[in-house]
N, C-alpha and C positions, 0 to 999 in steps of 0.2 A: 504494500500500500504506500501509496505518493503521498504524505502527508503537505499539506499548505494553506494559507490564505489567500485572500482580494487582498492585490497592493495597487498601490497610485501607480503609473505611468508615465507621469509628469516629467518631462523633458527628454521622453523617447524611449520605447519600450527595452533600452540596456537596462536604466536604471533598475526598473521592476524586477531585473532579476539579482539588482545588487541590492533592493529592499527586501527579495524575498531570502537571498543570501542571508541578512542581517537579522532575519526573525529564522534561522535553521530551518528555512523550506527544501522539501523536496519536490513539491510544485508551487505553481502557483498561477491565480487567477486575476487578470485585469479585463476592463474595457478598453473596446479599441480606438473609442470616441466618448469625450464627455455623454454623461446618460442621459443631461438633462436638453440635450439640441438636436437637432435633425442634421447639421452640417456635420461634414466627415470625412476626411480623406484615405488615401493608402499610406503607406508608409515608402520614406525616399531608400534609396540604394542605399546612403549614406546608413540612414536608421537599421537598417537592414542586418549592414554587416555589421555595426556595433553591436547589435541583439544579439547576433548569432556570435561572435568572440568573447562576449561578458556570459552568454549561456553555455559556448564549450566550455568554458575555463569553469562553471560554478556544479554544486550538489545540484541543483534544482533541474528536473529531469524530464519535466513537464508544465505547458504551459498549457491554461484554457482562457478562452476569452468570452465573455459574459455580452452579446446583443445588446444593445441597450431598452432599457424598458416604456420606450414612445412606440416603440413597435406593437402593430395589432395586424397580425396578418388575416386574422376572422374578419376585419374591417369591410362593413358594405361603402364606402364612401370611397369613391376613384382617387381620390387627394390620399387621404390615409394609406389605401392599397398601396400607390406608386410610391412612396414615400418609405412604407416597410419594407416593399421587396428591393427599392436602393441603400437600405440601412443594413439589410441581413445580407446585401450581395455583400457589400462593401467588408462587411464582418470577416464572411468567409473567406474575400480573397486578401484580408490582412491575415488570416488564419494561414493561408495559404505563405506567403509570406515568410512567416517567423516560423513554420512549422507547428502552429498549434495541435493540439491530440483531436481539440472539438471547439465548436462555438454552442455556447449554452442557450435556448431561445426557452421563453415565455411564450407557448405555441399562440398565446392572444384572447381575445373576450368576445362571444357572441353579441353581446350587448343584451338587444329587447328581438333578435334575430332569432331563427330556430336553431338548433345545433347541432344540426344536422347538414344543414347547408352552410352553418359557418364552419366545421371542421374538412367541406371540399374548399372553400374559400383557401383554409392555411392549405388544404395540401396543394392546392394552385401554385399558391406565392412559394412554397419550399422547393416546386420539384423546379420553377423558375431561377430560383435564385442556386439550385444545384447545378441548373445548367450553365449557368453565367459564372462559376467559377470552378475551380480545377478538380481539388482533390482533400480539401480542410470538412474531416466527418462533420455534421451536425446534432447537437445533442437537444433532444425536444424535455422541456423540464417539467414533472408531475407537479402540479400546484395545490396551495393548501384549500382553494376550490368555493371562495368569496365570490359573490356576485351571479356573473355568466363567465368566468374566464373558464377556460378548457384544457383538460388536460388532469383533473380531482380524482380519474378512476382509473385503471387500467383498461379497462372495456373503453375508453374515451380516447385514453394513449396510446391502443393496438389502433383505434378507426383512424385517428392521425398519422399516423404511421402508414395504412391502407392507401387513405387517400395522397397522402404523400409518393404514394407509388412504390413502397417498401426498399428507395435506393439503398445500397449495402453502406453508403456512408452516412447514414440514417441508425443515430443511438438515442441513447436515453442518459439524461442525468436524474439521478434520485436524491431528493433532499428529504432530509429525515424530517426537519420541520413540519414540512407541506404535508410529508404523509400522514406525522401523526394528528394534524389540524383535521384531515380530510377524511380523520375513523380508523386509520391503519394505527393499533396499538401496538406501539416495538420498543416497547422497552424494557424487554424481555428477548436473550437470545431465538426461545419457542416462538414470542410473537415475529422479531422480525424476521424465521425460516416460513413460517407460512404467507408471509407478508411478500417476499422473495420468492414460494412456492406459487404462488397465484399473477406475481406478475411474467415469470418464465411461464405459464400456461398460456396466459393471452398475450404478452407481448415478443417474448422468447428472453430467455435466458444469455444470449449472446449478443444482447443491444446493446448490455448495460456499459457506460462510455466516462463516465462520470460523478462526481460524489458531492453534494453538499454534505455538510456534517453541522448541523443548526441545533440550537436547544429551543425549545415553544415555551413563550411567557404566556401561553393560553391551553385550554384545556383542550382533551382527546375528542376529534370531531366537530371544531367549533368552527371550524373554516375559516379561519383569520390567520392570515400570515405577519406574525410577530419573535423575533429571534430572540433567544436570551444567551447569554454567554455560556460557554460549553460546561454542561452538566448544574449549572443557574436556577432551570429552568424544568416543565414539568418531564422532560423526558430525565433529567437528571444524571447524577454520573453511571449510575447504570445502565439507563436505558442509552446514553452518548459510548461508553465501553463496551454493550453488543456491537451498535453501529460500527465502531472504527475496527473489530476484531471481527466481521463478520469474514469469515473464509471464501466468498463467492465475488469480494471485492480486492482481494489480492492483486496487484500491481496495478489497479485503478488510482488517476488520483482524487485526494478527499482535500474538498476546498472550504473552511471555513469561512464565511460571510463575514459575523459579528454581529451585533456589539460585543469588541470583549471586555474582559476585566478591567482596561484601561478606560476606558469609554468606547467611542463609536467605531476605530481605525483597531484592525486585528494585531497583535503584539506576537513577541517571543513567547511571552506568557501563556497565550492561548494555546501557540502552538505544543510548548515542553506540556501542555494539560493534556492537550490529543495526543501526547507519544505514551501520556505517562497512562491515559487510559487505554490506551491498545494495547499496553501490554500486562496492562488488569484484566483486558478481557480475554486475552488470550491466557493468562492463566487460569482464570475461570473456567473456560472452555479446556483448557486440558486435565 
């Protein structure tokens, strides 16, 4: 398991892996564009090759890049659409780029639409924006499943997948928040093998691409997506040491969001928590 967090990127995607150096990452996750604007570009040759000389020389062994969250590929409104499918190309071909493992997408919100027609909407805009870039998988992410966003069940997450055309560079990232927001109770090695048993029946066991590792400051099934720092929170340190010990996630990497212990930006701290719990769980476990 690739242990890491979200670092800044700020002043060209070398840095990120000298911040993620600095907190003992062995992955780590950024955006590839501020989250909060639609503008965005690729990355120059220049940036290129400094990422790639600061990433051979470091531990950090994987990178994923997080879409950013104006994206709504379920969107019926031609403005929104065009806009998503130039934000997720853009992703992929910076993924493309630096060699990311996946790009993490928020498959997007029905709204007051049916969701049935908005889960061919995303798989429209996915299989589009796989076409328009090379070879950077995409990771579609289970969500704690507020509102009409999509993606709350696996029966939701195999139809997106479907209609996405089931390309083989088409994964999954699982965050433990979402899932246990959304009814999945894993805070128990048993609960998260059945939890894992039921998404390899409907989605397949060989999607899985990617890892949040989040604590929920809200209860089991409430559908609110709310993080609390690792083991904070109601999945707690036990239910965070199945997560990161689970056997089926071995050389994936686990990306911690935050807030941590320090406040809002993920630390050392957080990370020596997740090593110091994986290998509580794996003693458990043997």
């Amino acid at each position: 398991m690739l242990i890491g967090v979200h670092v800044s990127p700020a002043g060209g995607p070398a840095n990120a892996v000298a911040r993620g150096v600095e907190r003992e990452c062995t992955a780590i996750q950024i955006f590839n564009q501020s989250p909060r604007a639609w503008r965005g570009r690729l990355y120059s040759d220049d940036e290129v090759g400094a990422y790639r000389e600061a990433f051979d020389g470091a531990p950090v062994e994987a990178l994923v890049i997080h879409a950013i969250y104006l994206i709504n590929c379920a969107s019926e409104d031609p403005e929104i659409r065009a806009k998503s499918l130039d934000g997720l190309t853009r992703a992929l071909r910076c993924g493309d780029q630096l060699g990311a493992v996946g790009v993490v997408l928020h498959p997007g919100s029905a709204l007051k639409s049916d969701p049935a027609e908005a889960i061919a909407r995303v798989g429209e805009v996915v299989r589009e924006a796989l076409a328009e870039s090379e070879s950077c998988p995409l990771h579609l992410e289970n969500t704690a499943g507020s509102g009409a966003t999509l993606g709350r069940s696996f029966e939701e997450l195999a139809a997106l997948f479907e209609a996405a055309g089931g390309d083989e560079r088409l994964r999954l990232c699982l965050d433990s928040c979402h899932l246990y927001a959304s009814g999945f109770d894993i805070r128990t090695a048993t609960g998260l093998t059945e939890t894992l048993d039921r998404c390899a029946e409907l989605v397949g066991g060989d999607r899985l691409g990617s890892l949040h590792v989040n604590d929920s400051k809200v209860g089991l099934g409430s559908n609110v997506d709310r993080h609390a720092a690792i083991g904070e929170g109601e999945l707690g340190d036990d239910g965070c040491a199945a997560f990161l010990s689970e056997p089926r996630f071995d050389g994936l990497p686990v990306i911690f969001e935050g807030p941590g212990f320090a406040g809002k930006q993920a630390e050392i701290e957080d990370v020596r928590k997740m090593v110091e719990l994986r290998d509580r769980g794996l003693a458990t476990r043997a």
